[in-house]
MILO-608896 format. One record per residue: residue number from 1; residue in one letter; x negated, y negated, z of N, C-alpha, C in turn. Coordinates in Angstrom, 3 decimals, always signed. Each point is the difference from the previous one (the first is absolute). Layout:
<sites>
+-------+------+----------+----------+----------+----------+----------+----------+----------+----------+----------+
: marza : base :      n_X :      n_Y :      n_Z :     ca_X :     ca_Y :     ca_Z :      c_X :      c_Y :      c_Z :
+-------+------+----------+----------+----------+----------+----------+----------+----------+----------+----------+
:   NUM :    a :        X :        Y :        Z :        X :        Y :        Z :        X :        Y :        Z :
...
+-------+------+----------+----------+----------+----------+----------+----------+----------+----------+----------+
</sites>
This chain:
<sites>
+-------+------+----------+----------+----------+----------+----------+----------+----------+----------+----------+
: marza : base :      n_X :      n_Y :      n_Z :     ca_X :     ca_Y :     ca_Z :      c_X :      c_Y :      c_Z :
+-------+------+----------+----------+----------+----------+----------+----------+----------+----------+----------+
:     1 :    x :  +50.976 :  +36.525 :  -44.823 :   -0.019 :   -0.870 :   +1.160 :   -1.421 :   -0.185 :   +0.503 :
:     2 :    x :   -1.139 :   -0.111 :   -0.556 :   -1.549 :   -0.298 :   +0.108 :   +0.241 :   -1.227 :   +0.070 :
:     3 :    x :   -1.280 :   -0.906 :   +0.853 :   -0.510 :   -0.868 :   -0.394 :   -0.448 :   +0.102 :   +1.487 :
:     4 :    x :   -0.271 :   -1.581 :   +0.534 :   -0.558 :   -0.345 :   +0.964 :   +0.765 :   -0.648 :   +1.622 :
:     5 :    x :   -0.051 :   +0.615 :   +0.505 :   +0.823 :   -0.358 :   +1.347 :   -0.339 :   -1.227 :   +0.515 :
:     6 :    x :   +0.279 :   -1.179 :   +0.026 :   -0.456 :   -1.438 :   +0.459 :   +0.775 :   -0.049 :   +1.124 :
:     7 :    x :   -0.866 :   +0.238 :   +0.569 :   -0.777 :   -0.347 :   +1.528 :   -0.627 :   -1.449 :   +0.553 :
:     8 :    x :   +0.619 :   -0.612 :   +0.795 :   -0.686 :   -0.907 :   +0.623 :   -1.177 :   +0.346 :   +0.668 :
:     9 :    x :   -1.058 :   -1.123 :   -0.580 :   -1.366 :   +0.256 :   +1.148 :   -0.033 :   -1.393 :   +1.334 :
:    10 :    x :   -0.857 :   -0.191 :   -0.161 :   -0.249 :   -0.524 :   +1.259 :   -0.103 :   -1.672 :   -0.461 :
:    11 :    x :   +0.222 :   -0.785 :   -0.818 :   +0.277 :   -0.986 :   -1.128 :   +1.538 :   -0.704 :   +0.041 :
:    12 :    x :   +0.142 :   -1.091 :   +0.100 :   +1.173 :   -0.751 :   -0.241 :   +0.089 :   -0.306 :   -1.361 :
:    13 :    x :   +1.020 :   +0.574 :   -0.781 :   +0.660 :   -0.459 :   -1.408 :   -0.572 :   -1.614 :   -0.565 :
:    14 :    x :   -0.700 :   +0.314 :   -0.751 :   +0.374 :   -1.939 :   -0.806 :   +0.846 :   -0.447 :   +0.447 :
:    15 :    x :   +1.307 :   +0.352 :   -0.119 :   +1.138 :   -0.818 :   +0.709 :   -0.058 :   -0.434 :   +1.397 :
:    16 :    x :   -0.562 :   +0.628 :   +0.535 :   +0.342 :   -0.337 :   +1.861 :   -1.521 :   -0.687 :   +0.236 :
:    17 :    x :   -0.818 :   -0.270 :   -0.439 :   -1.362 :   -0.484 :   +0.246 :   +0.184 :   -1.549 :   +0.050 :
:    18 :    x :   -0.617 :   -0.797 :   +1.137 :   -0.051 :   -0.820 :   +0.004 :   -1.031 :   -0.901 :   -0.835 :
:    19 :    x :   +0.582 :   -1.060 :   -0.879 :   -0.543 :   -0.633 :   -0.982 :   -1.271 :   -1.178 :   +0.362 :
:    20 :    x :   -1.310 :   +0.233 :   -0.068 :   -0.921 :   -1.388 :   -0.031 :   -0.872 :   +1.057 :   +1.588 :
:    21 :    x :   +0.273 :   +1.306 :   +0.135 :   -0.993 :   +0.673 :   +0.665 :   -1.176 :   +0.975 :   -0.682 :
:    22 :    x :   -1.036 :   -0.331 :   -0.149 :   -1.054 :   +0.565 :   -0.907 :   -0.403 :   +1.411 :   +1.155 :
:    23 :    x :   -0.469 :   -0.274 :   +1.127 :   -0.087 :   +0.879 :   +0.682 :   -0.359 :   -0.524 :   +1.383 :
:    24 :    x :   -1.016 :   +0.818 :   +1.062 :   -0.111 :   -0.531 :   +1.168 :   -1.013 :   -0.424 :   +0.257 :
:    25 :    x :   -0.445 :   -1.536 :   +0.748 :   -0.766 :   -0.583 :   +0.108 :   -0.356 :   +0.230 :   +1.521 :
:    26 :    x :   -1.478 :   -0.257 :   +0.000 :   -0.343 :   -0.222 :   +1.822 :   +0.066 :   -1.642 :   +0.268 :
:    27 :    x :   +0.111 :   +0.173 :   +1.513 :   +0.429 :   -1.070 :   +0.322 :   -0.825 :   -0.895 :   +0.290 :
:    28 :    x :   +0.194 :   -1.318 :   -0.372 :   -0.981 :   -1.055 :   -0.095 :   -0.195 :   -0.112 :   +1.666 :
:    29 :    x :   -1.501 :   -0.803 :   +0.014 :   -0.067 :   -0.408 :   +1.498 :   +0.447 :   -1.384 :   -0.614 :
:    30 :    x :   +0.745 :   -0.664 :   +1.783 :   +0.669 :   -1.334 :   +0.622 :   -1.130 :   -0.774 :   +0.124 :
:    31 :    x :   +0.034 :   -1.317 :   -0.032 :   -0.460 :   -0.874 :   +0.527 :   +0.761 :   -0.193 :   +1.612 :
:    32 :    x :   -0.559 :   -0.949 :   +0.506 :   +0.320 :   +0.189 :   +1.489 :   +1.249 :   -0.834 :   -0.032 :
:    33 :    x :   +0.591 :   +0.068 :   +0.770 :   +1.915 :   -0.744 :   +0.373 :   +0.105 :   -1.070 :   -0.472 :
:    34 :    x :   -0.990 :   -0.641 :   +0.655 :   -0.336 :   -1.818 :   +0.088 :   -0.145 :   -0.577 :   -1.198 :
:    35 :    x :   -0.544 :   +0.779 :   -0.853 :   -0.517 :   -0.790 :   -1.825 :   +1.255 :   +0.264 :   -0.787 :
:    36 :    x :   +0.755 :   +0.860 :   +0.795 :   +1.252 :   +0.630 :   -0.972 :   +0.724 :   -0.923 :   +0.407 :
:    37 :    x :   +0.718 :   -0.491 :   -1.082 :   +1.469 :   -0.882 :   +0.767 :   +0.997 :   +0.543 :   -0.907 :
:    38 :    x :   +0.961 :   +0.014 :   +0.401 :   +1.021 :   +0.430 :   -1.176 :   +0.564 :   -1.276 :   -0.704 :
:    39 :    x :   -0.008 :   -0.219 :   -1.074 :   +0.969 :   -0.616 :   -0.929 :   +1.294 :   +0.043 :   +0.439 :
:    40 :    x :   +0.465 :   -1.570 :   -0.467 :   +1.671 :   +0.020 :   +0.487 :   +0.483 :   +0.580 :   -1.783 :
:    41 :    x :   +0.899 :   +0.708 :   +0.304 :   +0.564 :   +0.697 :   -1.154 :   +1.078 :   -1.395 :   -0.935 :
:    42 :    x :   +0.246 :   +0.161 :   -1.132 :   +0.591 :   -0.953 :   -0.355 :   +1.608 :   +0.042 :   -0.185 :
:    43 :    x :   +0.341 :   -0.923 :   +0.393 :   +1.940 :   +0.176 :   -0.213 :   -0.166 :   +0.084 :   -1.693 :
:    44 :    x :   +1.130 :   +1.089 :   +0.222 :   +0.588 :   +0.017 :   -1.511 :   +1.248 :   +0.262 :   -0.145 :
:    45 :    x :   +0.978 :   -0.590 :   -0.618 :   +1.303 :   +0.476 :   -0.136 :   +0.376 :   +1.110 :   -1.139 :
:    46 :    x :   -0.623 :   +0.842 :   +0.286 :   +0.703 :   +1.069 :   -1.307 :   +0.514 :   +1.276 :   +0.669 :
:    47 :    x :   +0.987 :   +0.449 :   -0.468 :   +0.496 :   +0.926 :   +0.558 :   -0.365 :   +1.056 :   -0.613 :
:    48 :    x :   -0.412 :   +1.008 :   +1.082 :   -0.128 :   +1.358 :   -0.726 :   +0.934 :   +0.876 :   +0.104 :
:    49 :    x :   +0.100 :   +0.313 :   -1.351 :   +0.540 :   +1.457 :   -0.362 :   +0.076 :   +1.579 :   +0.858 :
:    50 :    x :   +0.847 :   +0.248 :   +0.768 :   +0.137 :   +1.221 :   +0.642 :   -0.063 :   +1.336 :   -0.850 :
:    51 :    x :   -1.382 :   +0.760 :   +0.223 :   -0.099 :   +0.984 :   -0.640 :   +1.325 :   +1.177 :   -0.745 :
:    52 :    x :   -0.019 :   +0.030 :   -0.474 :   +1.297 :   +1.322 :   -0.365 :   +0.090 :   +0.957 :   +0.109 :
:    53 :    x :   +0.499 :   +0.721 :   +0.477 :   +0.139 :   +1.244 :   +0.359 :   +0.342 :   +1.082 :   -1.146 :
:    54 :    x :   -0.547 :   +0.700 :   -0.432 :   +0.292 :   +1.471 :   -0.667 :   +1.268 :   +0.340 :   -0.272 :
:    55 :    x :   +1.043 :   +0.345 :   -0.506 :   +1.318 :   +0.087 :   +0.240 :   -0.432 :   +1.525 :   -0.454 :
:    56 :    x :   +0.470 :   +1.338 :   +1.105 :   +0.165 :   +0.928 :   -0.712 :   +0.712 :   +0.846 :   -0.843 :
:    57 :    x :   -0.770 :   +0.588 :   -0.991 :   +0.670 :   +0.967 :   -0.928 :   +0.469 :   +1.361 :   +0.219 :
:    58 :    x :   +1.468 :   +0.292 :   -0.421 :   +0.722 :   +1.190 :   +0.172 :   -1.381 :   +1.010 :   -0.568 :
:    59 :    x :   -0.031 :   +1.483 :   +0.210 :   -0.482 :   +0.632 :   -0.535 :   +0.520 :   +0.869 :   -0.593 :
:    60 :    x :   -0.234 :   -0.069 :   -1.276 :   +0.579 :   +0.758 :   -1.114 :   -0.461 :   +1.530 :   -0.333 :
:    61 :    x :   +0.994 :   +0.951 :   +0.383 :   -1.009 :   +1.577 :   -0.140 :   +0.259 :   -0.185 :   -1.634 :
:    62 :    x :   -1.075 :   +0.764 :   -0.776 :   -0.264 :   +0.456 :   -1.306 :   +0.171 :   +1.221 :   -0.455 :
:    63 :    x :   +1.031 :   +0.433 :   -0.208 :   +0.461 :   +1.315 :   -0.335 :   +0.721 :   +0.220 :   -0.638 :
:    64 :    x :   -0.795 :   -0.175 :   -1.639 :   +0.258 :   -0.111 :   -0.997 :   -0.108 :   +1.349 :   -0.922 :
:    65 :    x :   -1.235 :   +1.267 :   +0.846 :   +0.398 :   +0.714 :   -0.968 :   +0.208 :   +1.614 :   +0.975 :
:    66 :    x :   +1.054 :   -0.481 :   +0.892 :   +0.097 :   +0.667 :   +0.675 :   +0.595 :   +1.810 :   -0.464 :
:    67 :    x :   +0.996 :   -0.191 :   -1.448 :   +0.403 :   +1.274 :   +0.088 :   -0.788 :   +0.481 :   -1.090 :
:    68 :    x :   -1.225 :   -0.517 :   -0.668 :   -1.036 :   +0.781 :   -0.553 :   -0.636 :   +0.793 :   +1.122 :
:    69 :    x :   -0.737 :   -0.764 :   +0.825 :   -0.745 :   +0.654 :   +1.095 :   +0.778 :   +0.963 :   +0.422 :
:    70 :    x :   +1.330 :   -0.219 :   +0.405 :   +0.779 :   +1.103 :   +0.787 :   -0.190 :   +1.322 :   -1.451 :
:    71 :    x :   -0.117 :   +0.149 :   -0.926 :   +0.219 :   +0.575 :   -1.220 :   -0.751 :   +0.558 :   +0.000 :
:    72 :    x :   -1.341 :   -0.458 :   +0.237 :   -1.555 :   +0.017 :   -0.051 :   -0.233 :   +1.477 :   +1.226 :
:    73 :    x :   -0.011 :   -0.619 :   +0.946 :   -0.119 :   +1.013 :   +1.172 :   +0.699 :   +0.727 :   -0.130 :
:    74 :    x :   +1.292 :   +0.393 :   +0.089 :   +0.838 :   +0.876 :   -0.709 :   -0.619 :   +1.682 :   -0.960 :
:    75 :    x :   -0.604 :   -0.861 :   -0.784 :   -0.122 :   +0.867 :   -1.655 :   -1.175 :   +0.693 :   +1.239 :
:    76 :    x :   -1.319 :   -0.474 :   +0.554 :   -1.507 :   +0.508 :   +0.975 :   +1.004 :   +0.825 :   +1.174 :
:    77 :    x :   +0.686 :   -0.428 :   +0.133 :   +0.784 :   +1.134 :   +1.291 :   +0.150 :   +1.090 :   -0.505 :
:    78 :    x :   +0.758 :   -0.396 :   -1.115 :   +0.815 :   +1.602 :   -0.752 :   -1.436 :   +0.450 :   -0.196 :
:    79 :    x :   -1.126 :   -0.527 :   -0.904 :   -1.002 :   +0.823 :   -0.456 :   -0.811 :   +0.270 :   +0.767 :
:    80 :    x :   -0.194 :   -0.132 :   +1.278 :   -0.735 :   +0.766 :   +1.190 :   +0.989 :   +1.139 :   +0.694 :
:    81 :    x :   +1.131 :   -0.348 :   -0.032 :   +0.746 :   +1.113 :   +0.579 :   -0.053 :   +1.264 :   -0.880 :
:    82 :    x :   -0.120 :   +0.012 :   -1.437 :   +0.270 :   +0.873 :   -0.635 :   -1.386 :   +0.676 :   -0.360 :
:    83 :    x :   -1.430 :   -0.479 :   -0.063 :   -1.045 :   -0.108 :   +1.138 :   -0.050 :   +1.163 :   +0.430 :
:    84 :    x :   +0.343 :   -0.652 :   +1.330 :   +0.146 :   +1.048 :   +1.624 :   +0.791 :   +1.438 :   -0.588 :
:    85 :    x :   +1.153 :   -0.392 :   -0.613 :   +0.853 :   +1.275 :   -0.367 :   -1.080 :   +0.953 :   -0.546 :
:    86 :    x :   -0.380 :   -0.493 :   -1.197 :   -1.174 :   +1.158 :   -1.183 :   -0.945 :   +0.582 :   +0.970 :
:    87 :    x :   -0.798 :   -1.204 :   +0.775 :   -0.986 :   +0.500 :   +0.620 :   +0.136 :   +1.631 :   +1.164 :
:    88 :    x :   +1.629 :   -0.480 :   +0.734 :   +0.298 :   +1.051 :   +0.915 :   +0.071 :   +1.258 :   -0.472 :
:    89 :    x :   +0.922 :   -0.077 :   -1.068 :   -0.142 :   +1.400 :   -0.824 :   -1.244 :   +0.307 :   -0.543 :
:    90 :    x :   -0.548 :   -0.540 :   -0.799 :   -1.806 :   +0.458 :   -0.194 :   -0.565 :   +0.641 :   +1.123 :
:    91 :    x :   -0.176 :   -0.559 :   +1.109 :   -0.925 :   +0.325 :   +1.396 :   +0.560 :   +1.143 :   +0.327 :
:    92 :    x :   +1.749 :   +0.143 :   +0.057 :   +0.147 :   +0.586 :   +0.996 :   +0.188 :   +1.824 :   -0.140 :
+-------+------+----------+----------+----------+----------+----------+----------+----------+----------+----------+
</sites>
């Protein structure tokens, strides 16, 4: 049972990162109110698509090799107990 414990750091997944952000920019200076005008935005008839929602997944436990392991620990019980037994009589 080695390997590596994955741990979240301080990082959003590829998956959850928002797409077309390189990183953070400072902020431009304005021109003054008056030179700014806003653009009239243009009619368009297209309808957009309502994002979708995630549908969640049952979670499936994996316990597949459950009565090896139970087998496993088992056999290290007996052979530490018997262990302790030798050792008591030796010492004592």
């Amino acid at each position: 049972m080695s390997g590596k414990s994955r741990r979240r750091g301080r990082h959003l997944p590829r998956s959850k990162r928002k797409k077309g952000r390189k990183g953070f920019s400072a902020p431009v200076a304005s021109a003054p109110a008056e030179a700014q005008k806003p653009e009239p935005a243009p009619k368009v008839d297209t309808v957009v698509p309502s994002p979708k929602t995630p549908t969640p997944k049952a979670a499936v436990a994996q316990a597949t090799n459950v009565a090896a392991e139970l087998r496993r620990i088992g056999i290290l019980a007996g052979v530490i107990l018997v262990i302790l037994v030798v050792l008591f009589f030796v010492l004592s």
